[in-house]
N, C-alpha and C positions, 0 to 999 in steps of 0.2 A: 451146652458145652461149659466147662468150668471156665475160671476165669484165665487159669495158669496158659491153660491149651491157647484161650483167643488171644492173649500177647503173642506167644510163641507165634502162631499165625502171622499174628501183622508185622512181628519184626522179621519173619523171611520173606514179608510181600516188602518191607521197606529195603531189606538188603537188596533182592531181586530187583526193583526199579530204581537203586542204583547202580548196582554194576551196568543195565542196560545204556545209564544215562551215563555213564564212564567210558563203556565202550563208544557210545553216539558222538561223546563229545572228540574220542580220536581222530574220526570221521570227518567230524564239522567242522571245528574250531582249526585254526592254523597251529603247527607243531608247538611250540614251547607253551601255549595257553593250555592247550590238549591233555599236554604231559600235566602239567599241573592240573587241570581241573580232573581228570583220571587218577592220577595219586590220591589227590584230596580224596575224591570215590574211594578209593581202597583202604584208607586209613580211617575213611569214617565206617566201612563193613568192618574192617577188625576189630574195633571198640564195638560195633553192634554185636558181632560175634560172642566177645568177653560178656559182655552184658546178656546176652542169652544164656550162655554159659551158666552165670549166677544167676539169672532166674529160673532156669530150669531146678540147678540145686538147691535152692534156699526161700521158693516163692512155697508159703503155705498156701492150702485149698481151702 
């Protein structure tokens, strides 16, 4: 596998066992920690996102 592929890989196994642990934490945590530790989840997938983003376009092989 090139290289480009196995990042791509790992950062949708990193996105993937966050949102899991975003959603857990709704679950577990009592309300207002919940919310925040679930946001924080989402906002750290969206910078992972953007950052996929540009290595898909601009990572050489």
């Amino acid at each position: 596998m090139s290289k480009k592929k196995t990042i791509l890989i790992i950062l949708w196994a990193v996105i993937a066992l966050i949102a899991i642990a975003s959603a857990v934490s709704l679950i577990v945590f009592p309300r207002w920690k919940a919310f925040f530790l679930a946001g924080s989840g989402v906002f750290l997938m969206l910078n992972l996102f953007l950052s996929l983003f540009f290595i898909r376009n601009n990572f050489k092989d």
